[in-house]
N, C-alpha and C positions, 0 to 999 in steps of 0.2 A: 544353593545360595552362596554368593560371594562370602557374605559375612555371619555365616548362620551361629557361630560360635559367641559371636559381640552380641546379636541378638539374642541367643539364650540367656544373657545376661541382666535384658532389660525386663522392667516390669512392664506391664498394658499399660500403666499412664505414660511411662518412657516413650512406648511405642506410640502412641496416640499423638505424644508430642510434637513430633516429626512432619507429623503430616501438618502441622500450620507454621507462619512465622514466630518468631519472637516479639516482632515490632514491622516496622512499613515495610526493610527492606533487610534485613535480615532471617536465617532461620533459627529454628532452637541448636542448643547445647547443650550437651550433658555432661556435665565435667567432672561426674563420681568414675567415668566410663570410656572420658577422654575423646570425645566426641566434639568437635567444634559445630559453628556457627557461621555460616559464610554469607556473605553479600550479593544481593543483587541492584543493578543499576537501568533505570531507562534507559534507554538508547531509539532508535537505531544509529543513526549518525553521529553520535557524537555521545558524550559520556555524561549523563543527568544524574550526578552528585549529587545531592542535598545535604548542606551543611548545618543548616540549622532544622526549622517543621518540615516533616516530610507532607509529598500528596502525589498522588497519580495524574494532576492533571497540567503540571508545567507551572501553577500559580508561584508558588515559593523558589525563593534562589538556590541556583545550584554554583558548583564551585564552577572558573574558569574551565573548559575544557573547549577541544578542535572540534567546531563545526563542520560537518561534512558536507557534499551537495547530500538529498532525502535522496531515497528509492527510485521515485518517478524520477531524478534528474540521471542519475549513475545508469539508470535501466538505458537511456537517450546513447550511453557509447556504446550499449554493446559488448562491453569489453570483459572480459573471466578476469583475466589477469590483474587488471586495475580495482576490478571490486573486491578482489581476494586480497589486493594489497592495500584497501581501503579497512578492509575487516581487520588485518594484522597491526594497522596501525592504532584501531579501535581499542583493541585488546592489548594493546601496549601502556597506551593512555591509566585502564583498567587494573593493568599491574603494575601501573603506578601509584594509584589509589587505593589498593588492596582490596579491591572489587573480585570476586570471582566469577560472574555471570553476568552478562548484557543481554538486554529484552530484547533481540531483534534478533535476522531481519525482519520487516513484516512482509508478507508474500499473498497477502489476501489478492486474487482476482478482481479487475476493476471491471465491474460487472455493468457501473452505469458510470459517465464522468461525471456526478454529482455527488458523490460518494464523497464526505467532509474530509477522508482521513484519503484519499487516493495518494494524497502525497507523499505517502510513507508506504507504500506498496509499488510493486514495479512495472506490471504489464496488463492487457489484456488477455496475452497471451502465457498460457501453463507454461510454456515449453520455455520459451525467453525467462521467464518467471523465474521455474527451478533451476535453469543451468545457473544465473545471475545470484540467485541467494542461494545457492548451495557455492560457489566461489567466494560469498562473503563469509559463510557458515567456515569455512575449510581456513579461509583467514583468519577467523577470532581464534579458533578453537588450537589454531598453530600455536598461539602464544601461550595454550593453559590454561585459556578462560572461556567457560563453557557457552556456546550461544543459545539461543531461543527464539527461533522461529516462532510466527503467530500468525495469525489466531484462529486456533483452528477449529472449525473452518465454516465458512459460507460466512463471514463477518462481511456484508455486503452494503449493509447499511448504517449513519449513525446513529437517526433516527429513533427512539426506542430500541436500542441495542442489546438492553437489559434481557428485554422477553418478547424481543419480536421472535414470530416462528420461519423463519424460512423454509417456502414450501419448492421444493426442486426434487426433479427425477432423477433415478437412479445414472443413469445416464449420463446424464448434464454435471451430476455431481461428482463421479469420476472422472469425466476428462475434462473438467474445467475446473473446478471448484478445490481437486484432493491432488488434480498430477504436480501439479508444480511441490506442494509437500511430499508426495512420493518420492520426487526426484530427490527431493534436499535428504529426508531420510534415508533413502538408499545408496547416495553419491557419496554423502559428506558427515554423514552418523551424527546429527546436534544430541548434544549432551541433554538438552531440555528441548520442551513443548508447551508454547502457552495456549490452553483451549479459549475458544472466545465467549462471548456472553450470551447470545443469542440460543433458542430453540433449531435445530433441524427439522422437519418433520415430525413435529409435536417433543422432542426430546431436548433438554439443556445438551449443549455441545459437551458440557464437560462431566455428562453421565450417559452418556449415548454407548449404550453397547457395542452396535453395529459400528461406530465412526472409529472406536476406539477398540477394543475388545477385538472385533471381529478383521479391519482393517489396517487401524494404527499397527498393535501387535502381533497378530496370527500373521497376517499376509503381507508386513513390512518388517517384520522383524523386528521392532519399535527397541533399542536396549534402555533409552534416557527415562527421562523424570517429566512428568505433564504436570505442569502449574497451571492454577488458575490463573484468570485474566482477575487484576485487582476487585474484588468483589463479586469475582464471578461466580461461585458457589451457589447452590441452589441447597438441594439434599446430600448432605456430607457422606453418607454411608454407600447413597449408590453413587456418588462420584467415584467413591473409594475402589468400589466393585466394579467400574469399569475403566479403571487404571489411572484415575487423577490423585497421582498422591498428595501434590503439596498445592496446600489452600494458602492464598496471601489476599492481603497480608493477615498481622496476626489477629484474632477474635478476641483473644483477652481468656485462653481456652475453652470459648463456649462449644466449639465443635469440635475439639478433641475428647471434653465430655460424651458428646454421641457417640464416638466412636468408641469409646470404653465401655459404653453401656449397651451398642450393640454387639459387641465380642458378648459382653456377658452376660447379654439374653437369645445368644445362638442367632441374631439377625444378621451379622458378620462373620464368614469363617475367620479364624485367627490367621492361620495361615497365608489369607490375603492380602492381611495387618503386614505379617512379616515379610509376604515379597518385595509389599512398597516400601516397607523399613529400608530393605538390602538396596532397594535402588538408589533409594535421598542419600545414603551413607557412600553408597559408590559416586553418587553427583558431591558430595560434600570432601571424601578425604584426594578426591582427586583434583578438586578446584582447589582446596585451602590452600595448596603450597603454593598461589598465587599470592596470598595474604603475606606468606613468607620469605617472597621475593622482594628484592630493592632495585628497584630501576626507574633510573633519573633518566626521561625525555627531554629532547631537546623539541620545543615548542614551535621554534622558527621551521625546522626541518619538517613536523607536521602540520605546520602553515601550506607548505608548500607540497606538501600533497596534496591536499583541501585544494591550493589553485591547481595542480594538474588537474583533480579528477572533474573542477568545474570546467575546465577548457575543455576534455576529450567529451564531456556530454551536454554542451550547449550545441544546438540545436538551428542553422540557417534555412528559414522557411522562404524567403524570398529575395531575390539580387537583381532585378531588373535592370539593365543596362549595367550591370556590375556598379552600383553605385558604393560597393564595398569589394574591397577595404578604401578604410579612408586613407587619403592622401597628405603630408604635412603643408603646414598652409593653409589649409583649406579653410574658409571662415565657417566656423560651425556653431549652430545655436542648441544648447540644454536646456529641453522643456522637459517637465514632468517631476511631482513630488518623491518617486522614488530613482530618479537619480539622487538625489541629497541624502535621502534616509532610507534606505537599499533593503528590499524583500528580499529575504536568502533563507528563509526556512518557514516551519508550518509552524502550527500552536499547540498544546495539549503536552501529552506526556512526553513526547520528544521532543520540548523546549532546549534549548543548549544556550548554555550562556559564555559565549565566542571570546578566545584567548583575546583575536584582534577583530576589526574590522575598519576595512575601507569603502568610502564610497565611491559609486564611480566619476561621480563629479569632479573631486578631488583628486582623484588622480587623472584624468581626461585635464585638466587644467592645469599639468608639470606634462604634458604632451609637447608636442612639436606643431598639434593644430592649433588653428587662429582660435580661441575659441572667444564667441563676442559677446556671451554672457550666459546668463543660467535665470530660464522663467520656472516657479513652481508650476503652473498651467491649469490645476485642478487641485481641490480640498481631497486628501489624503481618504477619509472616511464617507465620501461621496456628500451630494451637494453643491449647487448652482454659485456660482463666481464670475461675473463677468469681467471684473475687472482682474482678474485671473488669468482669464482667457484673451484679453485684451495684450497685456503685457507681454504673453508668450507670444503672438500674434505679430506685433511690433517688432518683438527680436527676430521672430521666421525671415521678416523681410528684408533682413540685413544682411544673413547667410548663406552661401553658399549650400550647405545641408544643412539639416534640423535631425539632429538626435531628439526623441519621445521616450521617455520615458514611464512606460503603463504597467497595470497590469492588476491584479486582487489586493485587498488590505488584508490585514490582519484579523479582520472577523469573520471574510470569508471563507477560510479553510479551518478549520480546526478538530480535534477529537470531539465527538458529542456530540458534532450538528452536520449535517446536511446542507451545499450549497441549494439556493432558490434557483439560481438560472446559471447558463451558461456563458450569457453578455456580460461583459464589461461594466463597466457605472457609465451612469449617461453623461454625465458631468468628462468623463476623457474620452467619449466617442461624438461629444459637439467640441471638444479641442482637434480631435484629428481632423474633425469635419471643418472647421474654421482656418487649421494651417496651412490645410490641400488647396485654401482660395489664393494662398498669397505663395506656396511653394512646393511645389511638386517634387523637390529633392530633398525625400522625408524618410528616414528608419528611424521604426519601431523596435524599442527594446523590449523584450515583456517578461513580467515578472510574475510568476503562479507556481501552483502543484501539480496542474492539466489544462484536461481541456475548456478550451474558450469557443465561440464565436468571433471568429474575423473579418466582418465584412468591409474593412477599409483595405483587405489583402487582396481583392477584388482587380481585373488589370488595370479599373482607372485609380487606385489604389494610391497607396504608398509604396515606394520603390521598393525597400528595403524591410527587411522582419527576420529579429534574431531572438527565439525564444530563449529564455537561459534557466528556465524552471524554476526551483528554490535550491540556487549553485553553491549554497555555503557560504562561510566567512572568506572564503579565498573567492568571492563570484567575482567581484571587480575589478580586482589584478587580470582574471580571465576572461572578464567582455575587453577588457581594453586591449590584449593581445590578438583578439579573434580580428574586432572593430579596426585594428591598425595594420590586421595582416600578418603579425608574428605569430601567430599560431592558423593555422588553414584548419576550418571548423570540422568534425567528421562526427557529430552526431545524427541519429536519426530516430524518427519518433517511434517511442514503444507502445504507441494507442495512436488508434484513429480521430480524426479530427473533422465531426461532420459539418456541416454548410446553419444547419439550424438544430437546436435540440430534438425536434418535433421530428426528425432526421434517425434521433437512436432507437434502436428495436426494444428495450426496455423501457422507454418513455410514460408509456402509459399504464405500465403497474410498478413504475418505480414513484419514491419507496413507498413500501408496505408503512401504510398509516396506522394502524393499530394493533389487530391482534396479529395477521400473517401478511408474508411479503412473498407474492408468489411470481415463480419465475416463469411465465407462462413463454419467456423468449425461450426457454432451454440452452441447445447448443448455440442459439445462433443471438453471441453477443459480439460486439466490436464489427471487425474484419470480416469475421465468421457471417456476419449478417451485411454488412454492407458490399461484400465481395463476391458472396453467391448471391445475393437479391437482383443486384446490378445498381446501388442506389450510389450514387454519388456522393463525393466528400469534397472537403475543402484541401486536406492534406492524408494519404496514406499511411497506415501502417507500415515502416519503416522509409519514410521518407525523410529524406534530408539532404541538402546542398555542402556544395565545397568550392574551394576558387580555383578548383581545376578538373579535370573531366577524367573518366578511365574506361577501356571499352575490355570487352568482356569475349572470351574465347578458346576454342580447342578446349570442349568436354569432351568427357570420357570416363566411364563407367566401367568397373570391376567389382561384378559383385555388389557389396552392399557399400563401395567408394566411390565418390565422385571428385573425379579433378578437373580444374577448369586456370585458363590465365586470367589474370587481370594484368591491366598495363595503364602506366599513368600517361594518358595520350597532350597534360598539360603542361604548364610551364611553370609550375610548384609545386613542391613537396604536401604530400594529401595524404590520409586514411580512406580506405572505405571499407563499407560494412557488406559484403557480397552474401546475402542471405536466399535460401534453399526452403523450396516449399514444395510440399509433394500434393496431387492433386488425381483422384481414381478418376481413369478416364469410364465414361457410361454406368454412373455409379447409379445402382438399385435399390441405394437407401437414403436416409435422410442424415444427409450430414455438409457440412462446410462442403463449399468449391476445394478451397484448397489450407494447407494450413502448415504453419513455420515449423521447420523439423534439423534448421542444423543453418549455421551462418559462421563467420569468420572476419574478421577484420584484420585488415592488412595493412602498413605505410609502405610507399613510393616514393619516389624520386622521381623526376621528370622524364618520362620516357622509359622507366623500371618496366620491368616484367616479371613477373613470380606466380607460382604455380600454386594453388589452393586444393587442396583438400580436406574433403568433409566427409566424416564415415557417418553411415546411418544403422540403424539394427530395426530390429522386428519392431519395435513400438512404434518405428513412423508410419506405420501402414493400419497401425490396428485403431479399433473402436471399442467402446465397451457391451460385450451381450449383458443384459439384462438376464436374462433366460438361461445362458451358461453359466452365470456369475463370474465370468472371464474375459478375457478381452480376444477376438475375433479378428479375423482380417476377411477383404470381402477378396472373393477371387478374382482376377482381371489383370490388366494393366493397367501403368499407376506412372504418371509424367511426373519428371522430378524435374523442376521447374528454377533455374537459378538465376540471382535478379537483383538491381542497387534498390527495389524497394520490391513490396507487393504491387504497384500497376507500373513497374519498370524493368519486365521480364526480360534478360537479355540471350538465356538459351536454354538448352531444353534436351533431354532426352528421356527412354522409359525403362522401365524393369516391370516383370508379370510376377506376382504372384499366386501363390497359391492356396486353396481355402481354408479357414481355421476356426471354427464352430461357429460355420455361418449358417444363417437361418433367415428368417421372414419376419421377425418382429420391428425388423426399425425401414419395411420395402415400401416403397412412398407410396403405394395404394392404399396403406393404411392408414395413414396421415395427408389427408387430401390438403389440408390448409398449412402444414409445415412444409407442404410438397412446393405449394403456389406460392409463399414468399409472404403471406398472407399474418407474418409474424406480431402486429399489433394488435390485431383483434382475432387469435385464436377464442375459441367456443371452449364454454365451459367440458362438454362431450370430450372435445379430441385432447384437452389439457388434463382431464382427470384421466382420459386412457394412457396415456405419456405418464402419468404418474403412479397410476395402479393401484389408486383410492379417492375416496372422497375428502377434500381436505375441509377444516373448520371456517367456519364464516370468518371472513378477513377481516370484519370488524364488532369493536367490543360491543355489549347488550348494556345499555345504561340501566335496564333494570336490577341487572345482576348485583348482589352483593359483591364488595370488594374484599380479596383476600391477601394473603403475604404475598404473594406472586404480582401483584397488581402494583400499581404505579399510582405515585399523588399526582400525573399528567388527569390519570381516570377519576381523580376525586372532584374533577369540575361538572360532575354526572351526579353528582350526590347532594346532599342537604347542603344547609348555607354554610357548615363548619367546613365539609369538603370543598364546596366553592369560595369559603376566604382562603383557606392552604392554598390553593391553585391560583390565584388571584393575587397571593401576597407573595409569592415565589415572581409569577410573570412579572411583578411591579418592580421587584429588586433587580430583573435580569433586564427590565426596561430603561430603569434610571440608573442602571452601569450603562447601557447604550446612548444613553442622553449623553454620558458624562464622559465617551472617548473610552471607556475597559472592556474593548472586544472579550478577551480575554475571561476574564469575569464574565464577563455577559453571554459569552459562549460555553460556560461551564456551568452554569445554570440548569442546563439542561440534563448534566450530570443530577442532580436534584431532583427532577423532572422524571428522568426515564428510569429510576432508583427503586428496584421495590422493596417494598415495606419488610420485607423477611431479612434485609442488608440492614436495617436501619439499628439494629440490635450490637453486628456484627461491625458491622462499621464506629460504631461509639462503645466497644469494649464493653457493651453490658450495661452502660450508663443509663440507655432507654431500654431495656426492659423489652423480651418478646412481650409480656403481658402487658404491658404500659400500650405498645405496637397497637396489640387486640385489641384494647379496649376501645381505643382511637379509631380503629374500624370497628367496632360495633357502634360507636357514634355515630361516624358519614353515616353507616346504614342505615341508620334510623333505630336502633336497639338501643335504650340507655341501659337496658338491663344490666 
């Protein structure tokens, strides 16, 4: 051990210390011993200070800090570089506030697009995933300030996130669910790891042996610190034992007590105590000298990073007759309530509260276009307006084009809940539908965290659709240069985009309603399933437009290198994103068509030509054996397939390899219904042999007594007391929604999916584990 000599030094309650906070966002200190206390701060995007009450869920103000574009927007360029130097500007910010540690990135799999928190994760895809946040990881960590990756892993849902069980195959759960954290771990070493809330396979994530113990550590060589996710804690001892050292925030030491008491009843080796000691001490004397740094930012200069990285990952989904860029002059009409009051970020614990912001209204009107005026079009919070829709209507018919401005409010995304659907409000799809009567020269601006439903993108459509995700406080400096043609767009999308929800392979067991959330898609989520199935979409995995063209050629392979030209065949300076997908020709098992293993992005010049190479290694080819506990490659030949999106292959060649603990367990005879495509209604049969057990009824027993682990969601099963708790929670979270506090109204469910074993730990001892009890021997029916 690094520090074994400091630790001889400490007592067991010293030791015990360590392993919680001090307060929300600090840890302990011990200052007989000279031991500091460092900070941690929300993030990802941007820097979640809290100057006065702290909380985990974005309610309370935080100090001024630079808004970034979230995950889902930064994932849209594609770019290492840009996000690496989004990370370092992160961590600047950080060491300017004497923060030593930022909670991000988060890199959870978007396993369904209805996943509340999508917006703060990056891809569908592992692979895009971990190269993306391990270049942000390598950025923070430049500065001195340790990152954390989250939540690991399977945080799939937000739904009951406390103690939902996610039930997924060994399988599925290494190459989708752990490689993107593999990558970040072994590319970019983060100093920290936040485990998430949720069950695996009957196991808290953040006591899991196998996730941890067996994979985190033995087989990644894990060297950092595993923090809980705020309140994640279940059993403090076997956290302990399988490598979660630090619980946040602080308990008020009610589980540093367990830990003292099982050292001293032989249920903890001591030993264990002290290797997590040596780790929190290496994360703490190597962040602190962040605290002891002075460095004055300049604000404006990271303004404008914020607009680069919204400009390189906004997103043109359609340009029909090039009705963009706009032209000066041109008479333009602004409809829609978020032009004026601009969506540029999600809600919950990575609330930012932005140095600046502009709308785009406002600056669109110091423009050079005509512009003839600005309708709001639609009630912000959804809701019927006619004379709304009138008004906008009336302006349509003056303009030359019609800027729309749509897209999600603010209680549509948030930590803690789960979107209901993937449409629109109906209230802005009878505005499109009303302006299409009077002008067919119409772009859509849209503002979200994913994906939507687009059915006015349709050909008898809307001309125009420039996704711009949640781009930050810098968004509308950078729609305006896309919109006007100073900047030529080169995002592309990091998730697929299908035609209807009813459309996604996870649809009908997403989410897990109560007790388990099972994955019965397996490997075949996103692309993965709509690309071997054959189903159609509205927009592809890495699809995206530009105002100029580039054509693609002379591969040539060496080895495990591919080079290829691109050439910008237009008549403006462009990016594109040339991405490389390998694909086993006559494959004899069950796995993806084909799947992203290596891209690039490049700028041109008009008529440029520049040479791309992409090196690949053994992991593009391989799977994971269940049966070897290794990962396998199947032998054959294997197209490596390079392309401006997944359905816009533009060349092609192959390499053979050769076998590597290949076997029969995943040969599509034995999976007749994952063979046939047949992914929405797999059988109970072929899902538990994919799993290699029987997993627990997916939903709760209302007979069953309620214990710590249960939720006051389960107390509307119970006597009248459990059904007023339940009933006066939903009425508070209803007349916040009455009264406009998405916000509030969406953190309710924080309340909601909370179980009773937090409620102790969370109020510092105030309520009592025994007060807790007793409260549940009531609902039960027990007055004893």
């Amino acid at each position: 051990m690094k520090y074994e000599a400091l630790i001889n030094k400490m007592t067991l309650e010293e030791k015990a210390s360590l392993m919680s906070g001090e307060n929300f966002w600090n840890t302990k200190a011990i200052k007989r011993l000279n031991i500091p206390g460092i900070m941690m701060t929300d993030g990802p995007h941007g820097l979640r200070k809290q100057g006065g009450k702290a909380d985990h869920l974005g309610l309370n103000a935080s100090i001024p800090a630079t808004c970034y574009p979230t995950a889902a927007t930064l994932a849209n360029s594609w770019d290492k570089q840009l996000v690496e130097e989004v990370g370092q500007f992160l961590a600047r910010e950080c060491v300017s506030e004497n923060v030593s540690a930022i909670l991000g990135p988060g890199l959870n799999i978007k396993r369904n697009p209805l996943c509340g928190r999508n917006f703060e994760y990056f891809s569908e895809d592992p692979f895009l995933t971990g190269t993306l946040a391990s270049a942000q990881v390598t950025g923070i960590q430049s500065e001195g300030v340790a990152a954390c990756p989250k939540h690991f892993a399977v945080n799939s849902q937000e739904h009951m996130r406390m103690t939902i069980d996610e039930i997924v195959d060994e399988r599925s759960l290494r190459e989708l669910y752990l490689e993107g954290f593999r990558r970040v771990v072994e590319k970019a070493a983060p100093q920290m790891m936040m485990s998430s809330y949720n069950k695996i396979n009957g196991i808290y994530a953040n006591e899991h042996p196998h996730l941890m113990n067996e994979i985190l550590y033995d087989e990644w060589n894990y060297q950092g610190v595993v923090v809980t996710d705020w309140g994640g804690n279940n059993e403090r001892v076997a956290g302990l034992k399988a490598g979660n050292q630090l619980e946040m925030p602080a308990t008020n030491g009610i589980t540093d007590k367990e830990i003292v008491e099982a050292v001293t009843d032989g249920n903890l080796a001591e030993t264990i105590l002290d290797e997590a000691v040596d780790r929190m001490l290496s994360l703490v004397f190597t962040t602190h000298a962040v605290a002891e740094r002075e460095l004055t930012i300049d604000l404006e200069e990271h303004h404008q990073k914020a607009v680069e990285a919204a400009k390189r990952s906004m997103v043109l989904l359609k340009n029909s007759a090039e009705i963009l860029p706009l032209h000066p002059q041109e008479k333009v009409a602004i409809v829609g309530d978020f032009a004026n009051k601009p969506r540029y970020q999600g809600a919950g614990s990575s609330l930012i509260n932005p140095t600046q912001l502009q709308s785009p209204l406002e600056l669109l009107e110091k423009t050079q276009l005509d512009v003839v005026g600005y309708a709001q079009g639609f009630k912000r919070m959804g809701g019927k307006s006619k004379s709304l829709i009138k008004q906008a209507v009336e302006l349509a018919v003056n303009a030359d084009k019609v800027l729309v401005f749509m897209g999600l409010d603010e209680s549509s995304e948030a930590e803690g809940i789960d979107r209901d659907t993937l449409e629109l409000p109906d209230n802005q799809l009878q505005l499109i539908n009303e302006l299409l009567k009077v002008n067919q020269e119409i772009v859509v601006v849209l503002a979200g965290g994913g994906v939507l439903e687009l059915p006015f993108a349709d050909e008898s459509g809307v001309k125009g659709l420039v996704h711009t995700y949640l781009a930050g406080q810098g968004s509308a400096e950078a729609l305006i240069a896309v919109l006007l043609g100073e900047y030529n767009p080169s995002g592309k999308l990091s998730e697929s985009y299908p035609f209807t929800y009813g459309d996604v392979p996870s649809a009908p067991y997403y989410p897990g309603r109560e007790a388990t959330s099972e994955h019965r898609e397996g490997l075949f989520i996103g692309y993965r399933y709509f690309d071997t199935m054959n189903v159609p979409v509205r927009y592809s995995f890495g699809y995206g437009l530009s105002y100029t063209q580039f054509a693609y050629s002379n591969i040539v392979r060496t080895d495990l290198s591919v080079s290829f030209n691109i050439t910008n065949t237009g008549k403006v300076a462009g990016e594109e994103i040339a991405q490389l997908y390998v694909e086993k020709a006559d494959t004899k098992i069950i796995r993806a068509k084909r799947e992203l293993k290596g891209y690039a992005k490049v700028r041109l010049e008009p008529g440029e030509t520049k040479t791309i190479t992409i090196n690949l290694d053994e992991q593009a080819f391989a799977y994971y054996s269940v049966m070897h506990e290794d990962w396998a490659i199947e032998a054959g030949v294997y197209r490596i397939q390079i392309g401006s999106s997944l359905q816009d292959i533009r060349l092609e060649t192959t390499i053979e390899c050769a076998a590597k603990n290949e076997s029969d367990e995943f040969n599509l005879d034995r999976y007749p219904e994952y063979a046939s495509g047949n992914i929405q209604a797999i059988s109970d049969e072929e899902f538990h042999k994919l799993l290699g057990y029987y997993p627990p009824a997916a939903l709760w027993s209302p007979a069953d007594p309620l214990g710590m682990n249960d939720t006051i969601a389960q107390a509307k099963n119970k006597n009248w007391l459990g059904k007023l708790t339940y009933g006066t929670v939903m009425l508070v979270k209803n007349c916040l929604t009455i009264v406009k506090q998405p916000l509030w109204a969406n953190n309710i469910y924080f309340v909601l999916n909370m179980p009773f074993r937090q409620i102790e730990r969370f109020t510092g001892g105030k309520v009592s584990r025994k007060k807790v009890e007793r409260y549940l021997r009531w609902i039960n029916g027990n007055t004893k």
